[in-house]
C-alpha positions in Angstrom: 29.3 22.0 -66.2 29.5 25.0 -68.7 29.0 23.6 -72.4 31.5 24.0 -74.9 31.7 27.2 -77.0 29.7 27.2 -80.1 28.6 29.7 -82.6 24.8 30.9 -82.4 22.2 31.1 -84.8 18.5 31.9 -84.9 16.8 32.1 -88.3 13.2 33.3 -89.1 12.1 31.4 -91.9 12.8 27.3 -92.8 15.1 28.9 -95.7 17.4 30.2 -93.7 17.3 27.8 -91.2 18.7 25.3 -93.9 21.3 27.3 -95.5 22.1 28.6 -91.8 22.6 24.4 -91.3 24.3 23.9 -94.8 27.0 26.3 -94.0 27.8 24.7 -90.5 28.2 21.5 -91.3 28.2 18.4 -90.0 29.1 19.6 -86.5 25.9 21.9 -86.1 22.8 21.2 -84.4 19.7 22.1 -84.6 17.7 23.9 -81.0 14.0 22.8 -81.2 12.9 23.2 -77.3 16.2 22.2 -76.1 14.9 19.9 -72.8 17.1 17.4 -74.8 20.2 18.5 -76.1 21.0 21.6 -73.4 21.3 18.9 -70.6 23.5 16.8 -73.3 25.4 20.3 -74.0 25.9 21.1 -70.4 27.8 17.2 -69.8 29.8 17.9 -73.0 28.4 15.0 -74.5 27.9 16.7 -77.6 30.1 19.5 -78.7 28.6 21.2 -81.9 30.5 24.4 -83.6 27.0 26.2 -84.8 23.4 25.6 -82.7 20.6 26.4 -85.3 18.0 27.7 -82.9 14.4 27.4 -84.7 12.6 29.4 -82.0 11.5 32.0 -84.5 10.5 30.2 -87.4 6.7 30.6 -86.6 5.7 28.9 -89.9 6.9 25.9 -87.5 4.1 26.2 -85.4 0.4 25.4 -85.0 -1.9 22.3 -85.9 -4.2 22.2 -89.2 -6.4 20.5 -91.5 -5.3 19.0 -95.4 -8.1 16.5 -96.4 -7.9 13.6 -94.4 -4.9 14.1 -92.5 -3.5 16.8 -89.7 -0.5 18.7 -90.2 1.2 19.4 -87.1 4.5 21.9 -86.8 7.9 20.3 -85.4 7.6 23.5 -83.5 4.4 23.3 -82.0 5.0 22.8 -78.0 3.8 19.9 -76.5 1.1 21.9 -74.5 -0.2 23.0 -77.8 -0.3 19.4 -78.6 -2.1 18.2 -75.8 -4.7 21.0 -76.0 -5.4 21.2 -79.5 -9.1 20.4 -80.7 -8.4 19.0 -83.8 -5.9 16.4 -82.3 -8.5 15.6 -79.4 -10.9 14.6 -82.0 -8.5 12.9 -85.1 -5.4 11.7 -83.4 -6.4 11.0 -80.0 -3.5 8.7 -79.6 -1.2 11.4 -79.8 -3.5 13.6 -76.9 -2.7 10.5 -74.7 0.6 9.7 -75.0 1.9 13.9 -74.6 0.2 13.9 -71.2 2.2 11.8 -70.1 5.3 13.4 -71.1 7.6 15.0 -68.4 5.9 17.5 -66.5 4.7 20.9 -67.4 7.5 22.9 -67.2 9.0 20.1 -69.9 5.5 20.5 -72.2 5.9 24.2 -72.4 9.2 24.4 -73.9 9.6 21.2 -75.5 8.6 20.2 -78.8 6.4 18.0 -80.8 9.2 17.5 -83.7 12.0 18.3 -81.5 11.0 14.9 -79.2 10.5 13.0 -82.6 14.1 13.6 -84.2 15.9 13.6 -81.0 14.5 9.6 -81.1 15.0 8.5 -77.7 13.9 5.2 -77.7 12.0 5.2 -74.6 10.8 8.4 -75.9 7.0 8.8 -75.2 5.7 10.2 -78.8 8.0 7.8 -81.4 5.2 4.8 -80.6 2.3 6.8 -81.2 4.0 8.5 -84.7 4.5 4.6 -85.6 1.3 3.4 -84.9 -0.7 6.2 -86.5 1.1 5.3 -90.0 2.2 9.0 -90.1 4.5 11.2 -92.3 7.3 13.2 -91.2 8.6 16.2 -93.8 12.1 17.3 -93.9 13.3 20.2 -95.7 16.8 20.2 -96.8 19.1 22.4 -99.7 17.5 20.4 -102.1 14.2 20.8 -101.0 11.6 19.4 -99.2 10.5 15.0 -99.4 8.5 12.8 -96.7 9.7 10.3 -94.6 7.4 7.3 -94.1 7.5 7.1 -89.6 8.7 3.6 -90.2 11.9 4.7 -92.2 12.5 7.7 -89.6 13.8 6.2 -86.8 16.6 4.1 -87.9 18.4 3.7 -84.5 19.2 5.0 -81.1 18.9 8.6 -81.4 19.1 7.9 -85.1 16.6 9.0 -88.1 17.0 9.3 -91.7 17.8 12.9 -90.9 20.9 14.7 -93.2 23.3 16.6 -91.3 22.0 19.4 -93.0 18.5 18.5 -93.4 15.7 19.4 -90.3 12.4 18.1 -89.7 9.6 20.7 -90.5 6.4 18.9 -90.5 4.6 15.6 -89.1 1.7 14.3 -91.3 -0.9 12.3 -89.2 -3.4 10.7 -90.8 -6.9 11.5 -89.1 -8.3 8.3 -87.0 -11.9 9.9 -86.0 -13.6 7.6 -84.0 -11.0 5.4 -83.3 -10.4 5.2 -79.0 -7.3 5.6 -78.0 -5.3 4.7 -74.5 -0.8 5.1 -74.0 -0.1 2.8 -71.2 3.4 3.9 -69.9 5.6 2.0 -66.7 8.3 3.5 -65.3 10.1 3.8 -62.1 9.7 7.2 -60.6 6.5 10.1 -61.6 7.8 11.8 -65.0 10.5 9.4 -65.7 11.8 8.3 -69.2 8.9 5.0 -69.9 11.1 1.0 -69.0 7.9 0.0 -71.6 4.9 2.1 -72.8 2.1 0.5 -75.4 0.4 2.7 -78.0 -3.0 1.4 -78.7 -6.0 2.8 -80.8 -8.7 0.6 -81.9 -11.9 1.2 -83.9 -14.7 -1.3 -82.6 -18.3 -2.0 -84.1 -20.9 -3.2 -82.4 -18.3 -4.9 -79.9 -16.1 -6.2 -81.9 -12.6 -4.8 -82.8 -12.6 -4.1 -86.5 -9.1 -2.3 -86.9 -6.3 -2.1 -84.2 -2.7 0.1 -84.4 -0.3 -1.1 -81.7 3.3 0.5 -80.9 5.5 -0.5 -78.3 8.1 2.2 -76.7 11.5 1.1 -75.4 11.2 -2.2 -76.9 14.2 -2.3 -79.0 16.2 0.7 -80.5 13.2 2.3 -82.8 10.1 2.2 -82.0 8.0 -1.2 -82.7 5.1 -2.0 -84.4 3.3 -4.8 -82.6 1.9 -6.3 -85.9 1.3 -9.4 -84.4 -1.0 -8.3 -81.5 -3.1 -6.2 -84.5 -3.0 -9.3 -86.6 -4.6 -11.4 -83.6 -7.2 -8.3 -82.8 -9.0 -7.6 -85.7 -12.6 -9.3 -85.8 -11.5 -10.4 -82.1 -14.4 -9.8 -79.4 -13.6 -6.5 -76.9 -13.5 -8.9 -74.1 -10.9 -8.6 -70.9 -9.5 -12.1 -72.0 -10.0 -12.0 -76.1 -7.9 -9.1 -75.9 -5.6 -10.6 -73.1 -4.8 -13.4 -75.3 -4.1 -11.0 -78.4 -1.4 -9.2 -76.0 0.5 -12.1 -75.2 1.9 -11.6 -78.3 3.6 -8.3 -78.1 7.2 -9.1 -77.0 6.9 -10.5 -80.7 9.6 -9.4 -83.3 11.3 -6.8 -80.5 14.9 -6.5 -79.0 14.6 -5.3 -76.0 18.0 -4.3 -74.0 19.0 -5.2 -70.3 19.8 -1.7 -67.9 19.7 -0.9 -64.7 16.0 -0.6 -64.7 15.1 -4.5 -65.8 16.3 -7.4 -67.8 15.3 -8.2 -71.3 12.8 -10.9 -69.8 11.1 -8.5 -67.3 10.5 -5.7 -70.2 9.2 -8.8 -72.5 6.7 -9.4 -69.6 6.0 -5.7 -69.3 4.9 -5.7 -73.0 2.4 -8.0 -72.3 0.5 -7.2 -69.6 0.8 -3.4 -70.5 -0.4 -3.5 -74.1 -3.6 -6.1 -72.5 -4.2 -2.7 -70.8 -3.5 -0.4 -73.4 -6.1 -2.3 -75.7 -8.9 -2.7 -73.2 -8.8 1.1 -71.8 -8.8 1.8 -75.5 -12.0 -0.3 -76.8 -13.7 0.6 -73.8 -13.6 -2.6 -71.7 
């Protein structure tokens, strides 16, 4: 299908990208990779009167250093992501969960922020941003402010994103030391995750001292397994200390029912797959 006609615009700066959305209105949306929205454009799913493409907004791009945290670009590519030293070393949750995103043709051109506000539940990077405890910036006419992760993603393919407001930033706090494993499950090779478990843990002298666990397609935002990190901490990094932790995970979520599994399958799924998560993480 051919999408419907829309009027084009590519800014070079985050100013102009935001007056360029301002002036559009409700109806525009913003291009950031576009492995989302083109296929959705194409169906005529959506039908937006201005596309705001960020493609040349280079200030978008890159990964750096403030203090104790790492500021990553809603533009940087998910290649960029995955290769990056400095997120190797102080988010290597993030590292593990963007391998496992599409393919590479997908991790070229799509992007870090771009995956994050689309918010796809069963998304492969809204679990990590969760579990990390990080910070998303937006920039809108009135400025810039920064969204907690855990107010971002509101609902399906919902965030507290303006209509004329675009994500510029993530803040992730640095986790050095900390071992880190995504355990995804899905049907086919490079499919969208039926479950996925974000887990990084910090462990001294065998023991699990602090634990972050996320859960991906387990309700309609991601979900913070606080029970399983409640049950972890000072736990042993045995196979069956950290299997009894995870039969906790299904915990506090909503799960929904598709073509793919019930709610009581994916409830299951949780459980053994963040047992997994957690041991590949602390090393057991």
């Amino acid at each position: 299908m051919i999408p419907a006609p829309f009027d084009y615009v590519a800014p070079s700066t985050v100013d102009e990208a935001v007056v360029a959305l301002a002036e559009a209105g409700e109806d525009a949306k913003v291009l950031a990779g576009g492995q989302s929205l083109l296929p959705v454009l194409r169906m005529r799913l959506a039908t937006p009167t201005t596309l705001v493409d960020l493609g040349k907004v280079g200030e978008l791009r890159g990964v750096r250093e403030d203090g104790d945290v790492l500021v990553i670009g809603s533009m940087t590519t998910h290649y960029d992501v995955q290769r990056d030293a400095l997120v190797a070393e102080h988010a290597a949750l993030l590292k593990a969960a963007t391998d496992t995103v599409a393919d590479p043709q997908i991790r070229h051109r799509g992007t870090f922020g771009g995956a994050i506000a689309h918010a796809d539940p069963a998304g492969d990077l809204l679990a990590p941003v969760l579990a990390l405890g990080c910070e998303l910036v937006v920039a809108g006419p009135g400025g810039r402010r920064t969204v907690a992760a855990a107010d971002f993603f509101q609902d399906m393919f919902t965030t507290a994103l303006a209509a004329d407001e675009l994500l510029v930033e993530v803040r992730v706090p640095k986790h050095t030391g900390w071992r880190a494993h995504y355990e995804k499950f899905n049907r086919v090779a490079q499919a969208w995750s039926m479950v996925a478990v974000a887990a990084c843990v910090r462990t001294e002298a065998g023991t699990i001292e602090e634990a972050r666990v996320a859960l991906t397609n387990m309700g309609s935002t991601p979900v913070r397994a606080a029970a399983v990190e409640a049950a972890l901490v000072g736990c042993a990094a045995t196979a069956d200390a950290i299997r009894g932790a995870a039969e906790h995970a299904a915990e506090g979520t909503n799960p929904t029912a598709d073509g793919n599994s019930d709610v009581e399958y994916r409830q299951h799924l949780a459980r053994v797959l963040t047992g997994r998560a957690v041991l590949a993480a602390a090393g057991s």
